[in-house]
C-alpha positions in Angstrom: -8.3 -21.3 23.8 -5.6 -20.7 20.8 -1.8 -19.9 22.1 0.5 -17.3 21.8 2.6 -17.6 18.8 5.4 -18.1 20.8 7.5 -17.4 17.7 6.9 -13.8 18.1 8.5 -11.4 20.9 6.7 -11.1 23.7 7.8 -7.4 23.7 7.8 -6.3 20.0 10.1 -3.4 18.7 8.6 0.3 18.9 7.9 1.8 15.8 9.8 5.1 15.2 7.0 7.1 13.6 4.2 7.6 15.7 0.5 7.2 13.8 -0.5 10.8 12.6 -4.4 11.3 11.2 -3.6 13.8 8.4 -7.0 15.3 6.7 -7.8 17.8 4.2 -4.3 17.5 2.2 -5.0 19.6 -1.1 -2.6 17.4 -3.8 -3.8 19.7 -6.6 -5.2 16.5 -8.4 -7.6 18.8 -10.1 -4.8 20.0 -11.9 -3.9 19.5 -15.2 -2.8 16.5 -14.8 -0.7 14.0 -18.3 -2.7 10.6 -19.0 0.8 9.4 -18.8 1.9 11.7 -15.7 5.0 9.3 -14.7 7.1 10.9 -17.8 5.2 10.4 -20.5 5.6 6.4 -19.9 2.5 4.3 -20.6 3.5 1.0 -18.3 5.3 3.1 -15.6 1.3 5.5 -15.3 -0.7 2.3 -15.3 0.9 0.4 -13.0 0.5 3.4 -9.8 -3.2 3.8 -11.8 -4.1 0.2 -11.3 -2.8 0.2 -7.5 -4.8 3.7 -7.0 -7.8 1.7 -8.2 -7.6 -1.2 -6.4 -7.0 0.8 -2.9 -10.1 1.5 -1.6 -11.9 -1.3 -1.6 -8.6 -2.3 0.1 -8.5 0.0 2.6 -12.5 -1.0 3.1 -11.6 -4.7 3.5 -8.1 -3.9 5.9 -10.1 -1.9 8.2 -13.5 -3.9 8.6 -10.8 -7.2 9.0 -8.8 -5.5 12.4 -12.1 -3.9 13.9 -13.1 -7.8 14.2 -11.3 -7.5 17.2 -11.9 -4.3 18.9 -13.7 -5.9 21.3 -11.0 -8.2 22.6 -8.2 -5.4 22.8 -6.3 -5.4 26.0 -5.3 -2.0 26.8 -6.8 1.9 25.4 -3.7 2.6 23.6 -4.2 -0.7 21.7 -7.7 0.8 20.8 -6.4 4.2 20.0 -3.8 2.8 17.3 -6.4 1.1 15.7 -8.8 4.1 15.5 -5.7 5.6 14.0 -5.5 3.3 11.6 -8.3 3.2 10.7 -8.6 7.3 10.0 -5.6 7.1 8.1 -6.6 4.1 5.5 -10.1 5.9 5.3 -8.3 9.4 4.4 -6.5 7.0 1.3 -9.7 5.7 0.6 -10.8 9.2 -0.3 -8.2 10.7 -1.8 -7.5 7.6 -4.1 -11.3 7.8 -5.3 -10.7 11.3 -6.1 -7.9 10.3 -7.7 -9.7 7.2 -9.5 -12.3 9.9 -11.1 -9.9 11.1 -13.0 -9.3 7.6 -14.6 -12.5 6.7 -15.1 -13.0 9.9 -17.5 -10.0 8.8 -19.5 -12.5 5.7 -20.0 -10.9 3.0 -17.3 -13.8 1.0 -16.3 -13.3 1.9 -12.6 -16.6 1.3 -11.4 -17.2 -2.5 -12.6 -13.1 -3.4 -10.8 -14.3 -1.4 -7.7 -18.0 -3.5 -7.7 -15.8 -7.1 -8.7 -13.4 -6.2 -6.0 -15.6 -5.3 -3.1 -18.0 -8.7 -4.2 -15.0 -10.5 -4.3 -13.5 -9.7 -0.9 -17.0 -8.9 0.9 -19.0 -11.3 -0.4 -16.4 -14.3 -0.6 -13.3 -14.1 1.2 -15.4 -11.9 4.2 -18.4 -14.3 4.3 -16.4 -18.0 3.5 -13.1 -17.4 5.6 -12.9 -17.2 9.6 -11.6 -13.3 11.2 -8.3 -15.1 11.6 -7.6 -15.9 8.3 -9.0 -12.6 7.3 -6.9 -10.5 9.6 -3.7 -12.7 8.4 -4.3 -11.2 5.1 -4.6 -8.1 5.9 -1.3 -8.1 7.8 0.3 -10.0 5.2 -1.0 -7.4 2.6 0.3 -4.4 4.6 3.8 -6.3 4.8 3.7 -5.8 1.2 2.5 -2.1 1.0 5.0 -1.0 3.7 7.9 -2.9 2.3 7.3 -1.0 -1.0 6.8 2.3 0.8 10.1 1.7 2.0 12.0 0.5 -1.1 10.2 3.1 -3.0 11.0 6.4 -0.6 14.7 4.9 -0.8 14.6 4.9 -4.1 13.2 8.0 -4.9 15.6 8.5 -8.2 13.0 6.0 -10.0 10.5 9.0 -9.5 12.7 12.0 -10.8 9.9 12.0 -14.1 6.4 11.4 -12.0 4.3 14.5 -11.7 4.8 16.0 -8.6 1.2 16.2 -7.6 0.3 12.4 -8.3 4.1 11.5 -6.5 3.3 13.9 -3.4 -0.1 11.1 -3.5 1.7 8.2 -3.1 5.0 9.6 -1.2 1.8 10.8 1.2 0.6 7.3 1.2 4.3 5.3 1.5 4.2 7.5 4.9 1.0 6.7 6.7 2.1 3.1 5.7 5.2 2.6 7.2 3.7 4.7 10.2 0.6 1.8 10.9 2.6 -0.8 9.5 2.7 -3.1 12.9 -1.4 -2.7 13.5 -2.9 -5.6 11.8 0.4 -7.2 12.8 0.1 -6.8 16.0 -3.8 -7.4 16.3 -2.9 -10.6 14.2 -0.6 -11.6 17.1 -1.1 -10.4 20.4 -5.1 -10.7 19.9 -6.3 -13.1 17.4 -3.0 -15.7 18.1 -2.6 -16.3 14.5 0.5 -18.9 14.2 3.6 -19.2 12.2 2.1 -21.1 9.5 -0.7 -19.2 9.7 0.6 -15.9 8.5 3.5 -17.4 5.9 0.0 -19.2 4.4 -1.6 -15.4 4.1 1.7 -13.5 2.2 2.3 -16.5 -0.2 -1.9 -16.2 -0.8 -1.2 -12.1 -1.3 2.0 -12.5 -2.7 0.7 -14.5 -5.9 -3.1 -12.4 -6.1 -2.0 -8.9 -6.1 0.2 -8.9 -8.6 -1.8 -10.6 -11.0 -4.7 -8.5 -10.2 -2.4 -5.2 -10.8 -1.6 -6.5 -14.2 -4.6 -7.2 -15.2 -6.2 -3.7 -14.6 -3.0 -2.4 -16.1 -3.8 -4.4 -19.3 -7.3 -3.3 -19.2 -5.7 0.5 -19.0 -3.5 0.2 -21.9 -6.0 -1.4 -23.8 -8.4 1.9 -23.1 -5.3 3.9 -24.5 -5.4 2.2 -27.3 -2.3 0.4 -27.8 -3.0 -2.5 -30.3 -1.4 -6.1 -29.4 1.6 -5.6 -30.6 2.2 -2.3 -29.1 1.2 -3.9 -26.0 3.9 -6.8 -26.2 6.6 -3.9 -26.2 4.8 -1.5 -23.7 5.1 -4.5 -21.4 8.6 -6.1 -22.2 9.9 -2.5 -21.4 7.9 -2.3 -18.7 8.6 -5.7 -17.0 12.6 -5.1 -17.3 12.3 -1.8 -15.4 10.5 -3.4 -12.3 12.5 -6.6 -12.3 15.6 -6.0 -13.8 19.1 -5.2 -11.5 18.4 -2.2 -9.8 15.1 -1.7 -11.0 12.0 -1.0 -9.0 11.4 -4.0 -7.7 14.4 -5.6 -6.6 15.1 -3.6 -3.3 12.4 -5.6 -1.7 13.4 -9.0 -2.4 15.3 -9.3 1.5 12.6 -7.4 3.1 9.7 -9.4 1.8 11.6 -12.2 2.4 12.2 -11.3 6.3 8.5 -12.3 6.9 9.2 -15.9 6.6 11.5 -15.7 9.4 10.5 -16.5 13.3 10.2 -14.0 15.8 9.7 -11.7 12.5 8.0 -8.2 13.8 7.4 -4.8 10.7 9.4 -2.8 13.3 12.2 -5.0 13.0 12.9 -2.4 10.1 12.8 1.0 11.2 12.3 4.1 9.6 14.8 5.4 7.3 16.0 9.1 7.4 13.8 9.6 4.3 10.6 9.2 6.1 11.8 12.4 8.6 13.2 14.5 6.1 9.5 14.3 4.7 7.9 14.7 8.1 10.2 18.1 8.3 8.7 19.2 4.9 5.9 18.8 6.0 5.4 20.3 9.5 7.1 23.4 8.0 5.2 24.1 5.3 1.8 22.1 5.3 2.3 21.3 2.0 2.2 17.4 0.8 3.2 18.3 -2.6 6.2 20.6 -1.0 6.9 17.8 1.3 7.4 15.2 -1.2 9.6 17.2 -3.6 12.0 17.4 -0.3 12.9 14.2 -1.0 13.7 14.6 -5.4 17.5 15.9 -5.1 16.5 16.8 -9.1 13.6 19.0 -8.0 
């Protein structure tokens, strides 16, 4: 019989947001919508396009790696949060394949990443790892997705130029995120027992994959533009500096990310911000994601 971490809480913070199933959200992605919707800026489009491509099969692989243990839940809440969760990553599953349609008639070879993906983590890491390590990288990608939903909603002035259909998408998606954030966690911990070394093992494994695999489709995209090398070189020196540079998109997550290396760490160590509520309001008054989201754009 495996032991509690013991490096974990016993009594793990509460989240602040409670897990709302939201269906039917009409983002107006049938629009008219730019090849380039995030200002007209080629590296900025592709890399959102390449995560919208690459989230399904995600949200496939998350969900089928916590039901491995609905059978050993120990309470019905515990069973009702993970019914949640699961509602709300299949809800981004479908909304980011509609999404993904509209890539694949600008020429993106969606369908052979999505078959490569889903043989990759259904086939391999599904049929050669144990449910423990699964489920560790599952939580330790969802680390990763909330931390960004976080650093990204408090950051909204790097959006001011997105469309505000495709931003509504993902402000939509950076909410139901941060919301579930502490499921896989805390199926990871309380039921499967996975350890300390255990889980740092899983976010330095989905720490060095995603990336790479983002940057690859996002190659692949700008190649289907038709940007020749050199163009490329620039798209992506530009592009690099505005993720990684001081105050660029990326560098608000550096302490966060970090804070899952530490012992006793828990997702709801971090709460909410007041950016996650002010959308919430939006959105309970007027029903509208795309409303909701421009809530937050003080230049909208």
């Amino acid at each position: 019989m495996n032991a509690p971490d013991l490096t974990t809480p016993s009594h793990p913070p509460a989240p602040t947001l409670p897990i709302t199933v939201r269906e039917g959200l009409d983002f107006g992605l049938d629009g008219d919508i730019a090849r380039h919707w995030f200002g007209g800026d080629a590296f900025k489009t592709r890399f959102f396009d390449a995560m919208s491509v690459l989230f399904p099969e995600g949200e496939r692989f998350f969900i089928a790696c916590v039901r491995d243990y609905k059978d050993q839940l120990h309470s019905p809440e515990q069973a009702q949060t993970m019914l949640d969760f699961a509602k709300q990553e299949a809800q981004h599953t479908k909304v980011h394949n509609a999404f993904n349609k509209r890539l694949a008639a600008q020429g993106i070879k969606v369908d052979k990443i999505l078959a490569n993906q889903r043989r990759h983590l259904f086939e391999h890491v599904r049929k050669h790892l144990s449910k423990r390590h699964t489920l560790a990288l599952t939580a330790a990608a969802e680390h990763l997705t909330a931390l960004m939903s976080h650093a990204f909603m408090q950051n909204r002035h790097h959006f001011d130029d997105a469309d505000p259909r495709v931003r509504a998408m993902y402000v939509w998606h950076a909410v139901e995120e941060v919301e579930h954030k502490g499921v896989a966690f805390d199926v990871m911990q309380q039921v499967a027992h996975v350890g300390y070394l255990h889980r740092v093992w899983a976010l330095v494994l989905v720490s060095l994959q995603f990336p790479l695999l983002v940057f690859q489709i996002l190659n692949h995209m700008l190649k289907v533009d038709g940007y020749t090398r050199a163009q490329r070189w620039g798209i992506w020196l530009k592009g690099l500096w505005w993720l990684y540079k001081p105050g660029g998109l990326m560098g608000p997550l550096l302490w966060p990310y970090l804070a899952w290396y530490r012992p006793g760490f828990h997702p709801w160590d971090e709460q909410a911000p007041a950016e996650f509520q002010t959308w919430l309001g939006a959105m309970q008054r007027s029903g509208n994601p795309v409303t909701a989201s421009n809530a937050l754009q003080p230049h909208t």
